[in-house]
C-alpha positions in Angstrom: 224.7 150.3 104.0 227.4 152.1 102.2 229.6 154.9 103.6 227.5 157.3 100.8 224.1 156.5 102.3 225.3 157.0 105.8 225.9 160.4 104.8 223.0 161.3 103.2 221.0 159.9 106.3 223.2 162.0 108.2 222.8 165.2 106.1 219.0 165.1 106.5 218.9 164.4 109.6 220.8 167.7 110.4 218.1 169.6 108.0 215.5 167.9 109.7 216.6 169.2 112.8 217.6 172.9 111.9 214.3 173.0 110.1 212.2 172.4 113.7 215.0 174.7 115.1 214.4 177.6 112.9 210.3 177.2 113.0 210.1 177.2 116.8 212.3 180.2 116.8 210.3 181.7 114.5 207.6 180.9 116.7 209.0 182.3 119.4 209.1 185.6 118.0 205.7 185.9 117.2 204.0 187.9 119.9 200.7 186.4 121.0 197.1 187.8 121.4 197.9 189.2 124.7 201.2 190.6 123.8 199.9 192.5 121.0 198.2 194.9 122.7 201.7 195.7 123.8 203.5 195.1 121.0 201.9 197.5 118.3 203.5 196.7 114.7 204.1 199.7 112.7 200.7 200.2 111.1 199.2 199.2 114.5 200.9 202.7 116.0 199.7 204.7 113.3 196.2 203.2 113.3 194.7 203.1 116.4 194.5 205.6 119.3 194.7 204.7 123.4 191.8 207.0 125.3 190.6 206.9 128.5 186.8 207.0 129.1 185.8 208.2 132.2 182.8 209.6 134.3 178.9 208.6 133.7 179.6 205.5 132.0 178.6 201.6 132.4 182.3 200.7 132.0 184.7 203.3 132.8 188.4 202.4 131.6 191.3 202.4 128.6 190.1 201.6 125.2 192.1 200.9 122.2 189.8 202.5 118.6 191.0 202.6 115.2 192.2 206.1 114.3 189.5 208.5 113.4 187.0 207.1 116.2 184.5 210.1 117.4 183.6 209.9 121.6 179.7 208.6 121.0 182.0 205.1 119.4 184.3 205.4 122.9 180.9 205.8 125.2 179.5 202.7 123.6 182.0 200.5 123.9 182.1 201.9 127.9 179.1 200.2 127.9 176.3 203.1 126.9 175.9 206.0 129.4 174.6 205.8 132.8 170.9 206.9 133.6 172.3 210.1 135.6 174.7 211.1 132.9 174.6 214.4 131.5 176.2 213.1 128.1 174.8 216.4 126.2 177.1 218.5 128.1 179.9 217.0 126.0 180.4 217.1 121.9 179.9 212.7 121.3 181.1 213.6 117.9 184.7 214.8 118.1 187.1 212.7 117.4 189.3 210.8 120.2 192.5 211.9 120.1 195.4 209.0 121.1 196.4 209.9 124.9 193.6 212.2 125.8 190.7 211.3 129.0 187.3 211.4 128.0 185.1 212.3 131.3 181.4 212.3 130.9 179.5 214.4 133.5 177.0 213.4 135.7 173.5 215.0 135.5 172.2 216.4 139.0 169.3 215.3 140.2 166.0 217.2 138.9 165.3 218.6 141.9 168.1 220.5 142.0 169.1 220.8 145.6 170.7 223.7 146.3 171.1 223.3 150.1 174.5 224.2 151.2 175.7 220.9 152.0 175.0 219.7 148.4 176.8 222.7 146.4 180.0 222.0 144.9 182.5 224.4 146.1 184.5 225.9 143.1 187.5 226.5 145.2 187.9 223.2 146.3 186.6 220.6 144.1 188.7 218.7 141.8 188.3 217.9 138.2 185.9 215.1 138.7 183.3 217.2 141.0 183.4 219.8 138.6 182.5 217.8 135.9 179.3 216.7 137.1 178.2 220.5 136.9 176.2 221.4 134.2 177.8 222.4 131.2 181.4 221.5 132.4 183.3 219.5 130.5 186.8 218.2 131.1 188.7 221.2 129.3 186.8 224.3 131.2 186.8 222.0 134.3 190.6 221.8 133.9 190.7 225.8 133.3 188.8 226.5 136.7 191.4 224.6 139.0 194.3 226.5 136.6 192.6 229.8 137.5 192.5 228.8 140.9 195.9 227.6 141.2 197.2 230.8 139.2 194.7 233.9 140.9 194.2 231.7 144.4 190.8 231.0 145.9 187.7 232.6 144.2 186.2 235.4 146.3 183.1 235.3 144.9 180.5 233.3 142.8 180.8 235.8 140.1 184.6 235.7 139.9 183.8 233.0 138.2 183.2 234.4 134.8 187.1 235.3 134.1 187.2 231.8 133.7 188.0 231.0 129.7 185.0 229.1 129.0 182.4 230.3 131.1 179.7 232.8 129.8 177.1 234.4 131.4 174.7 231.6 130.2 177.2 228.9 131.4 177.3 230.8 135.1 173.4 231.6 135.4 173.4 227.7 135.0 175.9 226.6 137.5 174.8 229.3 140.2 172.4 227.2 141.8 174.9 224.5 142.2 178.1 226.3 143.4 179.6 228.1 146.8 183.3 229.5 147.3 
């Protein structure tokens, strides 16, 4: 073989080997399946939303929906409501904001037990007891422990109503289920 061959040999050799170089590399960068979830591209980031469904569902947890999703899309992929869920008390058609916690209430039983023991007590109950009233959602849960935490503890039942959100068709409903 001539000096002139040995070179050519020699110069695709060294493409031959840049080329696997520069395609595992390329590999490399590439995030995987799992990664992406992570590793949101641009249109990713602007296209989907993060929100956390919560409360009277199969399947409580983080979802990922494309931008534009409404709540009765985030319920269903938590796997559907549960039997005890009080999932008119909430609006399944807004749309899920990116960031935001979805909590759908639980339904009290039919009976409505009133005893004592069984009320929810509006000056100690945290956001996920006081969603499982009827007619509280997240938000006016969320006002009651602000009122609390801004006025103190509610003196009576009916101190209830300075409460943004809550009527006196809301309180009538909840009176059977409430103490202070």
């Amino acid at each position: 073989m001539s000096g002139k061959t040995n070179k050519v040999i020699l110069v695709l050799c060294v493409f031959l080997v840049l080329s696997v170089f520069m395609v595992n590399v390329t590999k490399a960068q590439q995030p995987t399946d799992e990664t992406a979830l992570f590793m949101p591209n641009e249109t990713e980031e602007t296209d989907t939303v993060f929100v956390d469904i919560q409360g009277a569902v199969v399947k409580p947890g983080v979802y990922r929906f494309v931008k534009g999703a409404r709540l009765f899309d985030g319920v269903e992929t938590a796997g559907g409501l549960l039997e005890n869920s009080s999932g008119q008390a909430v609006n399944m058609a807004q749309i899920m904001v990116d960031g935001t916690q979805y909590v759908i209430p639980y339904m009290f039983e039919s009976d409505q037990n009133t005893d004592e023991d069984t009320k929810i007590s509006i000056n100690e109950a945290d956001q996920t007891q006081l969603v499982r009233l009827p007619n509280i959602g997240p938000v006016t849960a969320g006002n009651i422990i602000d009122y609390r935490n801004e006025h103190g503890a509610f003196e009576t039942l009916e101190a209830l109503l300075e409460v943004p959100g809550i009527g006196e068709a809301t309180f009538e409903k909840l009176r059977p289920f409430i103490t202070i």
